[in-house]
Structure formats: structure tokens, C-alpha cells
FILO-832446 format. One record per residue: residue in three letters; x, y, z of N, C-alpha, C, O in turn. Coordinates in steps of 0.001 Angstrom, whole numbers, plus 500000, padded with zeros to 6 digits. Atoms other than C-alpha are relative to their C-alpha. Layout:
N
AlaXYZXYZXYZXYZ...
END
This chain:
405
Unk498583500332499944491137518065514259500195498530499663499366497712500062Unk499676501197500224492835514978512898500355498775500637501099499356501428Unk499479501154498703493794511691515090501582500845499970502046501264501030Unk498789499661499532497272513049514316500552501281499668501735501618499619Unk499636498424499758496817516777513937501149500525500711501540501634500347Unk498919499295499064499816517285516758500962499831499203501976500323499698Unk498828500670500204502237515759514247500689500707499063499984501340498278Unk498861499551500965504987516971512236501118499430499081502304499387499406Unk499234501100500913506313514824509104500999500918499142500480501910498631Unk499038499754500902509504515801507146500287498882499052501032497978499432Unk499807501364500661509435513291504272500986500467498944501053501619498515Unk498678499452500379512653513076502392499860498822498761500584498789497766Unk499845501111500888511525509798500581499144500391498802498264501248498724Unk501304499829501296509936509351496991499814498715499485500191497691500057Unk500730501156501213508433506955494170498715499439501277497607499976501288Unk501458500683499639506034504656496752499809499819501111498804500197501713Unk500757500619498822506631502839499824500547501113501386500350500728502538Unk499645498982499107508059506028501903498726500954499921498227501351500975Unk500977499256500127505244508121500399498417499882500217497442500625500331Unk501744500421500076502282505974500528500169500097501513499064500527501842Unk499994499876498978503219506046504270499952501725500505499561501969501647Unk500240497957499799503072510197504667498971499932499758498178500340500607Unk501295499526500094500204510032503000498749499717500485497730500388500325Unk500801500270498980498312508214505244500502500598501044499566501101501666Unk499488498864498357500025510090508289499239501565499824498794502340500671Unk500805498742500132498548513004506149498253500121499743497389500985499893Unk501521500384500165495332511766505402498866499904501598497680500229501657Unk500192499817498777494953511258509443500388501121500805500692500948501986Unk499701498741499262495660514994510348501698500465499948501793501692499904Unk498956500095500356499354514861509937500714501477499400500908501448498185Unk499293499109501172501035518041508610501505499689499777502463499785500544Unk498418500547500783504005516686506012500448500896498828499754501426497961Unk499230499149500678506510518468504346500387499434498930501386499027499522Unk499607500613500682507478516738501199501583500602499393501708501420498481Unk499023499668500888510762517254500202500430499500498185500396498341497773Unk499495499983501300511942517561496555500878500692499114500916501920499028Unk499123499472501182514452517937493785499617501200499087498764501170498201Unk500468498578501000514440521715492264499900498967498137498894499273497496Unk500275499981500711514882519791489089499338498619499418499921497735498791Unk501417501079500076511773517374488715499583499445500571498777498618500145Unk500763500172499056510969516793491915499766498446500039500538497808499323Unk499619501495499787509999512876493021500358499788498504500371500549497536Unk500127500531501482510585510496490253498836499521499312498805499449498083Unk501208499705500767507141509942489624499400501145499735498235501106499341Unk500389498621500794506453513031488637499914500020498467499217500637497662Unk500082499782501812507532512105485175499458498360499430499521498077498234Unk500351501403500203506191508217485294498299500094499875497375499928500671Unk501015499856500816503575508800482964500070499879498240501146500053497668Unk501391499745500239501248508682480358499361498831501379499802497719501669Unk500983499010500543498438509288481846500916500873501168501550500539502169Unk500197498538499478498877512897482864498162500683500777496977500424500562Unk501779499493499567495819514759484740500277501046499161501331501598498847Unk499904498984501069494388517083482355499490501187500965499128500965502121Unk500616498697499097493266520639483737498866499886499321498387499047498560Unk501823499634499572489764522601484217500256500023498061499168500463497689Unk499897499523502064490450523006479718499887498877499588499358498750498484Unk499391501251500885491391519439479139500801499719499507500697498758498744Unk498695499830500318494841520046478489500832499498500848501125499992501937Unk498605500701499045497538517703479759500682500934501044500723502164501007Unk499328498798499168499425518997482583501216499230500290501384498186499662Unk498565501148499369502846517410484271499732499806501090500721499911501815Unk499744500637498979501475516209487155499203498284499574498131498234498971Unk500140501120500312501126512391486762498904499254500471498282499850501349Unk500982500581499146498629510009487806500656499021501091499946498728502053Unk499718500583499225501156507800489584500327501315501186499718501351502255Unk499588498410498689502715511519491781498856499793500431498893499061501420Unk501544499826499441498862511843492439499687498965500812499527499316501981Unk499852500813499320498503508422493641500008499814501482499178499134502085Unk498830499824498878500652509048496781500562500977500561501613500847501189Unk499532498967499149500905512465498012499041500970499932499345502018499362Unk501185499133499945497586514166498495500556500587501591501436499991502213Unk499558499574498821497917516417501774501248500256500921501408500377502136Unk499057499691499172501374517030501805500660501805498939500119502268497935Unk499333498583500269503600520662501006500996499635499246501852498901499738Unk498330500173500803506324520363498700500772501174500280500197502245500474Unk498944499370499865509607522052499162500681499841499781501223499107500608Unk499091499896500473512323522422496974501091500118500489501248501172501104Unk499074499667499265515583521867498157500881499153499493500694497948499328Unk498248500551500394519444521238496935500064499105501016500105499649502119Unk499852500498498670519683518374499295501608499764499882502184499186500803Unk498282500229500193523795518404497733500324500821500708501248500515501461Unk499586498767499690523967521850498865500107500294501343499187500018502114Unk499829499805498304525496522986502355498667500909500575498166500922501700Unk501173499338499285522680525194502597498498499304499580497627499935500177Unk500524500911500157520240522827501442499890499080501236498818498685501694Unk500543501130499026521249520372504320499837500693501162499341500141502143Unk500095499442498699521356522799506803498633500488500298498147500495501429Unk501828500223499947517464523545505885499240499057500552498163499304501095Unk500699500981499776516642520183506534500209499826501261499282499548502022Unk499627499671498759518349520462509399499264500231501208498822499471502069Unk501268498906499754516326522982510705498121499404500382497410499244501374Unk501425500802499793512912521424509704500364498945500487499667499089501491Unk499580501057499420514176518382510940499866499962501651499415499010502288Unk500245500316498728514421519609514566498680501114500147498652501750501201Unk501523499995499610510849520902514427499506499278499489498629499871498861Unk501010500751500602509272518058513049499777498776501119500385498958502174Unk499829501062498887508571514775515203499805498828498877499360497741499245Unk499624501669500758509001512099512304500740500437498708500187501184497901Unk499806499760501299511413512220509490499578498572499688499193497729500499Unk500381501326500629510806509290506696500997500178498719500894501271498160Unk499190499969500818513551508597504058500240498784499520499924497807500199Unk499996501633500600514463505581501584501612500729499125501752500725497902Unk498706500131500753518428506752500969500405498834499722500095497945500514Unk498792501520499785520563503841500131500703500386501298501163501503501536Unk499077500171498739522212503068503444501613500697499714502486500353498918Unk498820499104499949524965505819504259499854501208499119500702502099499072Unk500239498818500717523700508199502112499470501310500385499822502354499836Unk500265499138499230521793510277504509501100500789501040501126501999501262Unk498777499583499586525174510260506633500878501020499338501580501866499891Unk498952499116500479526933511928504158499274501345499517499944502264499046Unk501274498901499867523889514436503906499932500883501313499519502042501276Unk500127499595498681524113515124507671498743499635500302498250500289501221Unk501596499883499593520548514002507882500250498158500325499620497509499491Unk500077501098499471521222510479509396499350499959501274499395501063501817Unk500615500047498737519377509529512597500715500401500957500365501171501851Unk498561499104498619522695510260514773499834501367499833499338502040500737Unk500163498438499847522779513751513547498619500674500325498277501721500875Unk501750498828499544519132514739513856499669499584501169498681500146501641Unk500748500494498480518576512979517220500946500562500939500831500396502153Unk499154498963499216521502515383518291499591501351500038500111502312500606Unk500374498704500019519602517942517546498432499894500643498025500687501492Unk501304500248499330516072516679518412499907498803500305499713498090499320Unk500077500776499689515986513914520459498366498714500145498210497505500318Unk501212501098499461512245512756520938499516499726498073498440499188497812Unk500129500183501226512466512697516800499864498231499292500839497482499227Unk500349501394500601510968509257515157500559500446498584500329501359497790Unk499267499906501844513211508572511982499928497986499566500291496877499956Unk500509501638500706511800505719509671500954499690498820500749500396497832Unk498983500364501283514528504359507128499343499390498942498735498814499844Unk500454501050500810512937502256504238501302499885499000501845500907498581Unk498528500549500862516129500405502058498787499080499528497607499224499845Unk499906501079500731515547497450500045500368498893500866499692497903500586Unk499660500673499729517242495429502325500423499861501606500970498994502287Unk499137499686498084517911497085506107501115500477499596501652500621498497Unk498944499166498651520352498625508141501506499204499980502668499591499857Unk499152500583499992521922495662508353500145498715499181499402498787498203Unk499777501004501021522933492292506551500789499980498656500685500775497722Unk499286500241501361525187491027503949499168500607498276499651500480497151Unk500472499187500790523094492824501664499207501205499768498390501487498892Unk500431498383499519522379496368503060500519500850499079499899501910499164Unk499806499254500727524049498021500453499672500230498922500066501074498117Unk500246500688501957522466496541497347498626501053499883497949501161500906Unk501402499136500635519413498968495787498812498812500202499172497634500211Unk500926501122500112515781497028496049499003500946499374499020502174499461Unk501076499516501109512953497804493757499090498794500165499471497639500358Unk501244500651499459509540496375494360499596498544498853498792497646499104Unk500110500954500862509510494055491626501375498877500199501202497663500101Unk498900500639499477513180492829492602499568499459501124499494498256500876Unk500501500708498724511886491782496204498757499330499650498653498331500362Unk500788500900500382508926490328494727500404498619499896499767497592500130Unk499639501840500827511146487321493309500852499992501164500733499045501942Unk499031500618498512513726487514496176498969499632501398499214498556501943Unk501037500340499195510864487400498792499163498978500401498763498607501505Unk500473501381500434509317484500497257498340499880499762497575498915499735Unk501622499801500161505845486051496695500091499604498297499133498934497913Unk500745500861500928506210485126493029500324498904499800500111498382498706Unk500325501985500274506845481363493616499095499866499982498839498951499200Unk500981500550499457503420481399494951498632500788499027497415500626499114Unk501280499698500936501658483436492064500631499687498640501803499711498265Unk499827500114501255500979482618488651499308498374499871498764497659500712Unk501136501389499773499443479413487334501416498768500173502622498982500057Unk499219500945499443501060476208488312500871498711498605500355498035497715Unk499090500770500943503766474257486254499138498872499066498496497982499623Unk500881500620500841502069472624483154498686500208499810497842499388499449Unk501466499300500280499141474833482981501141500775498800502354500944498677Unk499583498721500874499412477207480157499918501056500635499012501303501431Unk499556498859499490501198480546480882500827499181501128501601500000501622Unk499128500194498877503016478662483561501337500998500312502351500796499643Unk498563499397499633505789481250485172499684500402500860498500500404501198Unk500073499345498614506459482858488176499667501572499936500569502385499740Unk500517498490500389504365486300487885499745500879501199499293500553502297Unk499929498915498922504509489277489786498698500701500266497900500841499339Unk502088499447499753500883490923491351500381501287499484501429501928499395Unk499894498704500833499821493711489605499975501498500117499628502381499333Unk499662498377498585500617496840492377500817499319500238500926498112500455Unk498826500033498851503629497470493696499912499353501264500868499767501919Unk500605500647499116502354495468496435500801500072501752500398500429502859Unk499326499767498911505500495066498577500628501318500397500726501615501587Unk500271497776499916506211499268498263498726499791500854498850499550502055Unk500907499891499016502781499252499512499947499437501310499926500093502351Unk499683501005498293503028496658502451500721500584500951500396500751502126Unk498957499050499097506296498663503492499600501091500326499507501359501524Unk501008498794499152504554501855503718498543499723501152497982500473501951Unk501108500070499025501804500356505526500766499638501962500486500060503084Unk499865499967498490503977498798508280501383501035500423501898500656501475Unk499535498684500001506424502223508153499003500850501101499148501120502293Unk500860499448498891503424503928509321499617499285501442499552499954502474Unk500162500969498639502631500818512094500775500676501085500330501272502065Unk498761499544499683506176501700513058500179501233500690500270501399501906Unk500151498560499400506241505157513502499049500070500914499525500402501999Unk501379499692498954502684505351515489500528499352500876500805500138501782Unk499125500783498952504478502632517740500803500832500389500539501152501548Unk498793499903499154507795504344518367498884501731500461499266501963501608Unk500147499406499791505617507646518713498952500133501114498810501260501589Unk500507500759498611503394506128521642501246499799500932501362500432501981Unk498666500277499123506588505045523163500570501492500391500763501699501589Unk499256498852500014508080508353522944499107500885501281499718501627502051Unk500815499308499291504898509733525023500316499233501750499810499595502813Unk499309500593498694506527507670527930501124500704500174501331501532501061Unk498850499380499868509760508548527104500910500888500131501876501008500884Unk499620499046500525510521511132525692500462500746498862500386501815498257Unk498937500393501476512778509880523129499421499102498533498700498105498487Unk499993500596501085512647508938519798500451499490499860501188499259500818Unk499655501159500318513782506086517660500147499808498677499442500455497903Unk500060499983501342514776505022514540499096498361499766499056497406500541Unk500953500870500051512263502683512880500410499460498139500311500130497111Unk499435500007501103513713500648510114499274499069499230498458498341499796Unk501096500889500664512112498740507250500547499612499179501424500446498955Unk499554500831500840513207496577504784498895499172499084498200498192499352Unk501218501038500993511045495700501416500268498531500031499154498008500005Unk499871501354499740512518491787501758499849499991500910500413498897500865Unk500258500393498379511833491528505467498472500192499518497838499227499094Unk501613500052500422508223492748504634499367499156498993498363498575499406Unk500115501646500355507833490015501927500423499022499918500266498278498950Unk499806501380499468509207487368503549498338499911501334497580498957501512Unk501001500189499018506527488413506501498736499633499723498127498672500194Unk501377500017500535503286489305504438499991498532499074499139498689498199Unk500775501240500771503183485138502610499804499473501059500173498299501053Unk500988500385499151501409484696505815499955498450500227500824497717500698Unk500288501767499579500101481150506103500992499367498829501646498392499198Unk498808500686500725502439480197503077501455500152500667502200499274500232Unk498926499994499022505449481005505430499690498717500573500392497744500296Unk499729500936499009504390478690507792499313499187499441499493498285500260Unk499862501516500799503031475818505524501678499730499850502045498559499940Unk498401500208500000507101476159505199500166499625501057500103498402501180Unk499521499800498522507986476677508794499372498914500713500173498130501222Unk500662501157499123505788474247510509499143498943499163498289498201499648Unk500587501207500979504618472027507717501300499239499567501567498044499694Unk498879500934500788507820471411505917499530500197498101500078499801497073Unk500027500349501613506290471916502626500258501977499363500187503171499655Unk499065498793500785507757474223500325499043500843498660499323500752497465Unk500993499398501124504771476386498382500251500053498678501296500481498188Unk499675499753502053504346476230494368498725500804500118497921501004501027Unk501745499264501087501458478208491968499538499033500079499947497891499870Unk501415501026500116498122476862492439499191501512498750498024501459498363Unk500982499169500884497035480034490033498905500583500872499560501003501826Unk501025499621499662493816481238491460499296499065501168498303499446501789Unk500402500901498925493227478379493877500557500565501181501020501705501162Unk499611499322498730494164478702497668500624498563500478500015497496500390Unk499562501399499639496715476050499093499549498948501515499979497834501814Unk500062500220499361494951475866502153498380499456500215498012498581500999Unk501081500623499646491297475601501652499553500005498147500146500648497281Unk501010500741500723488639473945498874498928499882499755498557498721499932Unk499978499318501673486761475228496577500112501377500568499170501913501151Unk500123498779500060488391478624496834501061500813499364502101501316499788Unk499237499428501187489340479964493304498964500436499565497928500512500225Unk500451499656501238488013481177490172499496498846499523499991497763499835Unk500697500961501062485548479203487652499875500856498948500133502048498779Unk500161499435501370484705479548484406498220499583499701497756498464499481Unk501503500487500628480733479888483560499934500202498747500935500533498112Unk500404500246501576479037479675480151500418501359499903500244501459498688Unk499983499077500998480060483542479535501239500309500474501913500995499706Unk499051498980499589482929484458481833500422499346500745500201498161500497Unk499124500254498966485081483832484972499122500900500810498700502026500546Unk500294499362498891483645484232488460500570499269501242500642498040501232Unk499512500252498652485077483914492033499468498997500932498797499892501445Unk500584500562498970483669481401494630501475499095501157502377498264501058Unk498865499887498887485618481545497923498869499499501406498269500205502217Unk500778500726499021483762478705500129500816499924501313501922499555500919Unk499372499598499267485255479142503191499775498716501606500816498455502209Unk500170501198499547483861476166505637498613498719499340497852498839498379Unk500752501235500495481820472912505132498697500251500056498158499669499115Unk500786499842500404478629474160505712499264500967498508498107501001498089Unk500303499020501025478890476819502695500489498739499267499662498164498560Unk500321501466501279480294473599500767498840499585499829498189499569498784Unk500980500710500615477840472095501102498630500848499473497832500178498818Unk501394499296500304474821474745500455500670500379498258499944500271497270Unk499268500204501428477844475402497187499297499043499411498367499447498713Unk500481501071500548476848472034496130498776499560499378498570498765498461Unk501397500399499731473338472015496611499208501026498594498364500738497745Unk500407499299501007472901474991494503500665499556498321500231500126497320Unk499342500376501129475127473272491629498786498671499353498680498440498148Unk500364501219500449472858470097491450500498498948500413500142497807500119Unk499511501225499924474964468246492866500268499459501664501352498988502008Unk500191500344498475474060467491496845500879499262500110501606499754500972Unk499761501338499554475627464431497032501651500181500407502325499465501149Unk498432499847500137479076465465496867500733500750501485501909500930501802Unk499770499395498272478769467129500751500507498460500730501359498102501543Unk499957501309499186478431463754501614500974498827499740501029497785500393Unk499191501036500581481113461952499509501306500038501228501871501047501651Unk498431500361498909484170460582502113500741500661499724501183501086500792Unk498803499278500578486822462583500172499624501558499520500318502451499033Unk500063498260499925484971465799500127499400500510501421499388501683501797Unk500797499206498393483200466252503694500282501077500580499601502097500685Unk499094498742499417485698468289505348500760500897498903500836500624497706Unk498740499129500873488184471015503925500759498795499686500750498113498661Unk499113501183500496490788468441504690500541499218499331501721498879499240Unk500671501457501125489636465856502334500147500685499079501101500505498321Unk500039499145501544488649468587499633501525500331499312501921500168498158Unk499142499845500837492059469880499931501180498970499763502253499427499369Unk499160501230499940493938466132499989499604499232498438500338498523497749Unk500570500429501259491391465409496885499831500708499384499005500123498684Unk499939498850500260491418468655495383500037500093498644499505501018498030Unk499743500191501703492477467404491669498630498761499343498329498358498219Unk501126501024500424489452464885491999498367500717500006497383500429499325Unk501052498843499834486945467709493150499526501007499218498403501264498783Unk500124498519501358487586470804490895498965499845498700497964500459498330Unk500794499621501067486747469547487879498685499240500363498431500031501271Unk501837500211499490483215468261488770499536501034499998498747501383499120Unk500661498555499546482474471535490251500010500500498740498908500905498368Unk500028498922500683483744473261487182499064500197498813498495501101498201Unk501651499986500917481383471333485075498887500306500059498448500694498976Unk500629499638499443478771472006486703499557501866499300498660502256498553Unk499727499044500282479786475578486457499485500510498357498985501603498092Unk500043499529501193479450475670482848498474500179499462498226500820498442Unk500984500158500475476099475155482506499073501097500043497954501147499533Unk501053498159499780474805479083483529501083500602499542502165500100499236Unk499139498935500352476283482238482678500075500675501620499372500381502587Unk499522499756498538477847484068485672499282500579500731499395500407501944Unk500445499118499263475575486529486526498875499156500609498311499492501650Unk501449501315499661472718483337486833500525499299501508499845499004502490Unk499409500736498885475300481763489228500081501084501167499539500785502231Unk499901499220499069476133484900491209498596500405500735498600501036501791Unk501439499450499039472395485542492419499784498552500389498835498584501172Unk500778501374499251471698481782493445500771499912501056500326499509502130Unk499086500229499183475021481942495101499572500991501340499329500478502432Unk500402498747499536474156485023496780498442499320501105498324499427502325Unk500891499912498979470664483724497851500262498496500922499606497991501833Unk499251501664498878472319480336499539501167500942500623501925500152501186Unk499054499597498862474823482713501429501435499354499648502161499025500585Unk499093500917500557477567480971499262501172501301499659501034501827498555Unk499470498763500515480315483997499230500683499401498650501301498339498575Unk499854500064501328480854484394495355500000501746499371499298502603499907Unk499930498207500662481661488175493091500304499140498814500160497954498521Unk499985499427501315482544489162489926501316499915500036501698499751501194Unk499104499348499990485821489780489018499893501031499168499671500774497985Unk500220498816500224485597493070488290501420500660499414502408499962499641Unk499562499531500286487732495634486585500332501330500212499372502063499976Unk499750498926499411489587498786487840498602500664499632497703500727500471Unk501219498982500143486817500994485951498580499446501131498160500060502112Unk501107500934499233483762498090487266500183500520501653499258500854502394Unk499506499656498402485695498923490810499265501183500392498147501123500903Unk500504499242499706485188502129491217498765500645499241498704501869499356Unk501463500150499767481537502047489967499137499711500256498012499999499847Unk500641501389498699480484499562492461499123500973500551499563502118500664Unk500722499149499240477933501183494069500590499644501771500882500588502504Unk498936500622498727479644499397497383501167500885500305501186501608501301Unk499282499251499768482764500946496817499505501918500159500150502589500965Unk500193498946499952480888504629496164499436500564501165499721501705501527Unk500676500215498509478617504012499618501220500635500748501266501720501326Unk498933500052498819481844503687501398501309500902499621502443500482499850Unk499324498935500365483583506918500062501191499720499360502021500609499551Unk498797500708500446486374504992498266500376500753498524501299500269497870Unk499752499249501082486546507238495383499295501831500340498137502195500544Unk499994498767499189486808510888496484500151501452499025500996501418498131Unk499494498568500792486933514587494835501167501063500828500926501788501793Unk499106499208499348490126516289495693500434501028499453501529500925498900Unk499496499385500639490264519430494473501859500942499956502463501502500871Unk499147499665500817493376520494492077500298500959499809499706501350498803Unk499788499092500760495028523671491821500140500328498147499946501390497554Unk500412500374501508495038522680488074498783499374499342498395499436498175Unk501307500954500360492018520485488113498874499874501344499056498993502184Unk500910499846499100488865521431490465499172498357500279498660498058501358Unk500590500756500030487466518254489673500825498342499945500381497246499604Unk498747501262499434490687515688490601498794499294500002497800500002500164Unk500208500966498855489037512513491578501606498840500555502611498591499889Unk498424500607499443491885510317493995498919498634500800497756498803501167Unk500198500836498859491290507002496025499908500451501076500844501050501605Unk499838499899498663489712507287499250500667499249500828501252498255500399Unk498728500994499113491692505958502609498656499355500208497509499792500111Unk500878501290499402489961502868503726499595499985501629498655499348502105Unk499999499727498398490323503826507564499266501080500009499452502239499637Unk501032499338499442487154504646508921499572500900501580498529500732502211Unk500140499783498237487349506404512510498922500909500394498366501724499659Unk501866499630500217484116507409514202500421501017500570499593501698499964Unk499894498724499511485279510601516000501365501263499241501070502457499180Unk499605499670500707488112511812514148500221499641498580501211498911498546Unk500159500550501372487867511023510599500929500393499197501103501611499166Unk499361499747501360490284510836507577499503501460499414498312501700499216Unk500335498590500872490200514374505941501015499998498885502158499683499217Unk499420499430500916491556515265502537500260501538499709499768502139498754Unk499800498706499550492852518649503642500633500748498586500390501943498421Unk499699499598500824494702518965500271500330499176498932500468498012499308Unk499700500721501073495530517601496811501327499820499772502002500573500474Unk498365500539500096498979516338495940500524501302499037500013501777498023Unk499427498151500003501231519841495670500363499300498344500307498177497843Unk499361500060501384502719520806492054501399500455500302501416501355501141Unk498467499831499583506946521025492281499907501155500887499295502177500577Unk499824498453499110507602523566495094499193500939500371499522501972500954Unk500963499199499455504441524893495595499855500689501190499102501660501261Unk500371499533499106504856525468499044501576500622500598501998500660501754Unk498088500045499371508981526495498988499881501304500772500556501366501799Unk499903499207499548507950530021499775499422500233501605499955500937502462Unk500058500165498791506246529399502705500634499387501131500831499808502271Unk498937500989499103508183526853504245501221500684500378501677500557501515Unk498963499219499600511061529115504043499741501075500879500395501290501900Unk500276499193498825509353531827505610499599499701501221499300500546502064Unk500881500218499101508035529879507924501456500093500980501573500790501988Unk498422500111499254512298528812508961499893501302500459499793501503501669Unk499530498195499142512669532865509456499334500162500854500009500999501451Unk500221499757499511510581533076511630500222498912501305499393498940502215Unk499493500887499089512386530202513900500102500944501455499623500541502515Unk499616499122498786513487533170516443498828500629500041499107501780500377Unk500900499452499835510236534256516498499096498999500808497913499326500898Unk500959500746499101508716531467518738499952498031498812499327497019499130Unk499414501461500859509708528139516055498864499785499178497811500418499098Unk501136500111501828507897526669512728498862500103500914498469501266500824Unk501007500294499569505187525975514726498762501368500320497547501382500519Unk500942498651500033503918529578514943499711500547498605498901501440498353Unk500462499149501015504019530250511563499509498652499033500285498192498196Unk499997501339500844502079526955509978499322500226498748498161500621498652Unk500252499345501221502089527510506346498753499441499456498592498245499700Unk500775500591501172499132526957503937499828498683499703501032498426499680Unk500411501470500486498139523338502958499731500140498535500299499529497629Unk500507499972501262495993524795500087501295500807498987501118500976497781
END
């Protein structure tokens, strides 16, 4: 059984940061209902090339982003315009114990599926909102898109290379990042109000906002603001807080070295040729490194040039000097590291036996992450789900729990 085998998700949301949150609720035992549009179902469904091909090699319409983000849940087709449509949801709604939805604010209201109406019907019900912007505030009504809160957020002041470097601009990371972030603390959220509830009784609505979540996640760059006073720019690949910990450039390539206190400086150093520089007044500490930081670099980087990367990465390696590769999605998942640690997984595909999907990263030693199913194809599961409603007067969904596969 799953950590959250008891649970019952009605997910109403699509594209990322509503879904990547189900699918970890489903990935931890979870049985989730996915709701979807009879005609094309989420919107990634069609946010492709690439397509997964079937057991033939023949394109199919399920996408690689859909795939992404909804392994282990049921799809179910449903008019959500339609009076009998909302009165379905209705329904599943008060047997489920978490809905999850990303309407624009007031839109669920006029659905009947707002937190007031379903917590009139099931009270110990956890309902997670995700907007763009909240519930509340002078800008609760406005649409947000993960690349839009990127720049309102202020995560890309702080990436990209720094004014008068070449390429200088304010660049956005290359995942949806804050979608992801929001589904991660969505799920936080929910597991919280659903602990609470085991006191209570009652449920809660649990609301999220992609700008509230990146204003939170620039971490120590927040509070270099907040309790420094200083106002973060692009350092590019550098770190504004500690020294030497960016990217170099060796004789063949670009590699990582992320020195982290003064004794790895200095064993850094030692392996460069250049001891002396532990001991120089203006590099000793972090402090110093990062107060002298434009007097430091390039030394190091010369240095740098004089091996090719893979020469540097094993010396680094045997001085305990943390240093990688930067690696490439494919390079990623052929890490032997990442394959150890199950991070690339076979989920079989009613179209494709031989899916592979990202494994979850959450390791638990007695109940474990299961991939109970592969991410449904439109409506795959409408017939059950419906039969499952008829049989409400027969003892409620819960006696008749449909199929996964």
C-alpha cells in the first residue's frame, strides 16, 4: 500500500503546476481522477512534436509534455459547461478528500464546484486553488503563465549573464520552474491541511499563487534584499554569495566547480598550481573572495585553461574539490548515478509497452513510490468512473474502485 493509498484526488486542473502536484499524490499511493475536456482533453495533449510512438513506431497523440505529468491518474471526460457535467463533479467531489483546480478566480463558482459549494456537501474536503496570482489582491483576476511570473517574480533579474557580458538580458530557466515549484508546495499544502483535518475533521481550502511562490523560492537573494539592502543583478553562472562557485572554461569545454568553504579553496588552489593564493589577504575567507571576486576569477580561470576538463574533473575529484560536468538532458539520463537511483523508469503504455518516464525522486523506506499506471489516453477511464457514480446507492465510489490499468 502507498503512504497515501487512503486518498482520494479529483483533479480538475491541467497544463503543469496543478498536475505535477496529482502526480506526485499519485505516485505516493494516491488514487486521482483526472478530469478532462471531451474535446482534447488537457492542453498538453496537443503541445507537441515529440509525440510517443507505439509498439510499430508510429506516432500516436499522446505527447511527451501530457506524459510528463500524469502517470497514475484515470481520465474522465466530462462537459464541465453542462448541468449534468457539474452535477458529476459534484458527486465525485463529495467522495473524494482533495479536489485541485487552476480556474481563473470565480470561475469554479459559476461551475458550482467552488470550495463553498463542495464543502457543503463534504466538509472534511481539502480544495487546493492554483491562480497566477491568489484569491486575493489587486491582481487576482489577471491570467499568470509560468514564464509571465518568471519576470514579475524577479527570478529573471537574477539569471542570465550580467550587464556588459555578451548575451547580456534577463533570461528565463529552462523548465517551467515556477509551475513546478507551485505544484511542489500545492502538494506541501494539501498533506498539511490533510494532517490537520485528522484532528479536525474539516477541510480547507489551500491556495497558491505562481508570484507568491517566486517571490518565496529566490531564497537567499530575497534576503540579500530584505536584510542586506542590496538589490540582486546577473552574475551568469557565478553565485552572489559565495567564491569560486560557477562555471570555467578548460582547454576543451566548460566545467562546474562549486567550492563551497575555505578549506576546499584552498585544496581548489593547490590542485591548480597555484597554493599561494589560500594565503593571499583578499582571498582567505569567502568574504574576501566574494568582496575581491573580479580580482580572483580570472587567475583561476587561467589556470583553468591549461587541461582539458575531464583532466581537471579527476584531480578535482581526488582533492575532494566538488566539481561535474555539465551534462546534457541525454548525458543525464545515462549517468550511471542517475540509473543506480531509479530516476529513469519503464512505465508501461497502453500504446507503448516500453514508455520510459522520469522517476519521483522521493525515496521512502517502507512505503515506496509505485508507478501503478502510465499517463491515461482521453477518457480512458469515463466508463468506469461512471459506473462506479451508479453504484453510489450501493455503499459509495469507494466500493466500486475502478481500474488504474
Amino acid at each position: 500500500m502507498g503512504a497515501l493509498s487512503q486518498i482520494r484526488v479529483l483533479d480538475l486542473s491541467r497544463v503543469l503546476a496543478g498536475p505535477w502536484a496529482t502526480q506526485l499524490l499519485a505516485d505516493l499511493g494516491a488514487e486521482v481522477i483526472k478530469v478532462e475536456r471531451p474535446d482534447g482533453g488537457d492542453d498538453t495533449r496537443g503541445w507537441g512534436p515529440p509525440f510517443m510512438a507505439d509498439a510499430d513506431g508510429a506516432p500516436t497523440a499522446e505527447s511527451a509534455y501530457f506524459l510528463c505529468t500524469n502517470r497514475g491518474k484515470q481520465s474522465l471526460c466530462v462537459d464541465i459547461k453542462s448541468a449534468e457535467g457539474q452535477a458529476t463533479l459534484r458527486a465525485l467531489a463529495a467522495e473524494c478528500d482533495v479536489v485541485v483546480e487552476n480556474f481563473k478566480v470565480g470561475d469554479a463558482a459559476r461551475f458550482g464546484l467552488d470550495y463553498a459549494s463542495l464543502a457543503a456537501l463534504n466538509p472534511g474536503l481539502v480544495y487546493c486553488s492554483i491562480t497566477g496570482f491568489g484569491q486575493t489582491g489587486p491582481l487576482r483576476d489577471r491570467p499568470g503563465y509560468d514564464f509571465l511570473v518568471q519576470a514579475m517574480g524577479g527570478l529573471m533579474s537574477v539569471t542570465g549573464q550580467p550587464d556588459g557580458s555578451p548575451g547580456a538580458e534577463p533570461m528565463k530557466v529552462g523548465v517551467a520552474l515556477t509551475d513546478i515549484m507551485t505544484g511542489l508546495y500545492a502538494t506541501i499544502g494539501i498533506l498539511a491541511a490533510l494532517t490537520e483535518r485528522d484532528r479536525s475533521g474539516l477541510g480547507q481550502q489551500v491556495d497558491l499563487a505562481l508570484l507568491d511562490v517566486a517571490a518565496a523560492t529566490l531564497a537567499n537573494q530575497a534576503s540579500n534584499y530584505l536584510v542586506g539592502g542590496l538589490n540582486p543583478g546577473r552574475l551568469g553562472n557565478a553565485h552572489p554569495n559565495i567564491v569560486p562557485y560557477q562555471s570555467f572554461v578548460a582547454r576543451d569545454g566548460h566545467l562546474v566547480v562549486a567550492v563551497g568553504n575555505d578549506a576546499q579553496f584552498r585544496r581548489f588552489v593547490a590542485v591548480l598550481g597555484s597554493p599561494e593564493l589560500a594565503d593571499n589577504p583578499r582571498f582567505q575567507s569567502n568574504r574576501q573572495r566574494v568582496q575581491h571576486r573580479e580580482q580572483l576569477i580570472p587567475l583561476l580561470q587561467a589556470r583553468m585553461l591549461e587541461r582539458d576538463k575531464a583532466d581537471w574533473l579527476q584531480r578535482l575529484e581526488q582533492a575532494g574539490v566538488p566539481a561535474g560536468p555539465i551534462n546534457s538532458v541525454a548525458e543525464v539520463f545515462n549517468e550511471p548515478q542517475i540509473l543506480a537511483r531509479e530516476m529513469r523508469v519503464n512505465v508501461p503504455h497502453p500504446l507503448n509497452p516500453d514508455l520510459e518516464l522520469v522517476g519521483n525522486p522521493i525515496k521512502l523506506s517502507r512505503t515506496p513510490v509505485a508507478y501503478t499506471a502510465a499517463p491515461p489516453t482521453l477518457g480512458q477511464h469515463t466508463g468506469s468512473l461512471l459506473a462506479a457514480l451508479q453504484a453510489l446507492e450501493n455503499g459509495g465510489l469507494a466500493s466500486v474502485v475502478p481500474d488504474r490499468q
